[in-house]
N, C-alpha and C positions, 0 to 999 in steps of 0.2 A: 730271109723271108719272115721268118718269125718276129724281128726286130721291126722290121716297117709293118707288118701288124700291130704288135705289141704299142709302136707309135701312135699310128694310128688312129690307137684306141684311147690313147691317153689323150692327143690330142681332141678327138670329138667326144670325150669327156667333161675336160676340161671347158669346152664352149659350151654344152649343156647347161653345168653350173654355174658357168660364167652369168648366163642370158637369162637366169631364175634368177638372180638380183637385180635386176632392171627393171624399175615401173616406171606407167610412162601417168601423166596427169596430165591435170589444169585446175587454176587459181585466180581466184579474181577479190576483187572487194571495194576497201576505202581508202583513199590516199588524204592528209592533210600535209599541202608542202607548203615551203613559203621562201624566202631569196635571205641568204644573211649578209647584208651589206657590207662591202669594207672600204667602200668610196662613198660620196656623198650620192643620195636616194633621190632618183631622179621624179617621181611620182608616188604616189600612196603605197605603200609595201602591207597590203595584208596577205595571211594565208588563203590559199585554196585548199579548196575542199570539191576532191572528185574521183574518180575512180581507174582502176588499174586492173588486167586482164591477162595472161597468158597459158602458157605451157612448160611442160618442163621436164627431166627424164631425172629419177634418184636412181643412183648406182651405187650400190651395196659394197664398199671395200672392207669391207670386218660386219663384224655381228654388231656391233654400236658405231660406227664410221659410214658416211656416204659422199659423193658427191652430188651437187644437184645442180645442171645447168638450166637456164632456163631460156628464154624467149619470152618478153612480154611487151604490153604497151601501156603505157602509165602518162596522166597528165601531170605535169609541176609548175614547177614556178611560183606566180606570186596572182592574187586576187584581179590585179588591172590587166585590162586587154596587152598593154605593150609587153608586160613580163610573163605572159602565159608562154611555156613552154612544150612540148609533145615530142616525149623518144619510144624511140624503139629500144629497150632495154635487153642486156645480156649478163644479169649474174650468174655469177661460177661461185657458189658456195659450198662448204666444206659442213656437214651436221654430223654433229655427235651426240651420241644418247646419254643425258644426264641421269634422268628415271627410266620405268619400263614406257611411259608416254610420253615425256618428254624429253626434248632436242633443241640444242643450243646450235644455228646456223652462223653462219659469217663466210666472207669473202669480199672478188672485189664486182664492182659492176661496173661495164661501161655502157654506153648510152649514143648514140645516133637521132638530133633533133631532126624533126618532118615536121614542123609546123609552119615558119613563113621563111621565106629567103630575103637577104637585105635584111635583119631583122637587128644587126647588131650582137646578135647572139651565137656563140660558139656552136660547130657544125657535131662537136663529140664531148660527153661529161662523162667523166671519170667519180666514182663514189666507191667507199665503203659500206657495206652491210653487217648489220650484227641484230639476228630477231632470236625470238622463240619461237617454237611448233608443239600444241598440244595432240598428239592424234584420239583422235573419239572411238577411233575402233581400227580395223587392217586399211582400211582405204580415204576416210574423211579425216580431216584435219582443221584445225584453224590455226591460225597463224600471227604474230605481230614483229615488225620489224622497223628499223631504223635505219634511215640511210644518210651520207653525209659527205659532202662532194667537196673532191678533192681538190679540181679545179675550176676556175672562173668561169663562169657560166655565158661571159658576155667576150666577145673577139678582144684582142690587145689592144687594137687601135682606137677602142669605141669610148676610152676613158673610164668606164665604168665598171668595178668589181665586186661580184657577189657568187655564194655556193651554196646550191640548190641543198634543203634541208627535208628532209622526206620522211614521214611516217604512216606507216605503211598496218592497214589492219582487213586481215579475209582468211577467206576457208579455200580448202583446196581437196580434189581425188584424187585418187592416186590408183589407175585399173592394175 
């Protein structure tokens, strides 16, 4: 009896300190993306420039170590109506504390387009991430990051290959 006590107690200890490393947020800001071609450019290829939005949960694995998944939505692609593209974004990034305020993030991100169907353009994007985070105090932050897609942005069949280039700038809370 003492023993499944003794358990017990270890184990809803343990979930205690578990659940005081988890803060939950949300981030939003400015994106400048644009298409890096590696077939011939079917239209004007300039950057966009517009904006990106989510949530996110850090989870505390060491005193300088977190994970941070997230949930967001982001526009990309390219300036011209045909290469606009809109996902539903899912980074899983790994931060580690470099200073006492700042954090060096990376991981990978994948991505689910919702913007047209028929469009010639891949229905999921695959990218890397690698930013910084400065925190301003226990809860705000701002943020700069790089992303850099790992596959073609456009279906096999559609002849045409490019990877979404993404630069990524905002603040985020952290409750």
């Amino acid at each position: 009896m003492k023993y499944i006590y003794l358990l017990t107690t270890i184990v809803m200890c343990s979930w205690t300190g578990q659940s005081q490393n988890v803060k939950y947020g949300v981030r939003g800001g400015m994106n400048t993306s644009s298409l890096d071609f590696y077939s011939e450019i079917p239209v004007e290829n300039k950057h966009r420039n517009s904006v990106y939005f989510g949530v996110l949960a850090d989870i505390g694995l060491t005193k300088g170590i977190s994970l941070i998944p997230e949930l967001q939505f982001s526009y990309e692609g390219s300036k011209t109506d045909e290469l606009q593209f809109n996902y539903i974004q899912m980074p899983v990034l790994i931060s580690i504390k470099l200073f006492k305020k700042i954090h060096v993030n990376f991981g990978p991100q994948v991505g689910l387009k919702i913007h047209e169907v028929d469009d010639r353009a891949a229905d999921f994007g695959f990218s890397s991430i690698l930013g910084l985070e400065y925190r301003i105090n226990y809860a705000l932050y701002v943020d700069v990051r790089h992303s850099n897609g790992l596959r073609n942005v456009f279906d096999d069949d559609s002849g045409l290959g490019a990877k979404n280039k993404n630069f990524q700038i905002g603040v985020g809370y952290k409750f």
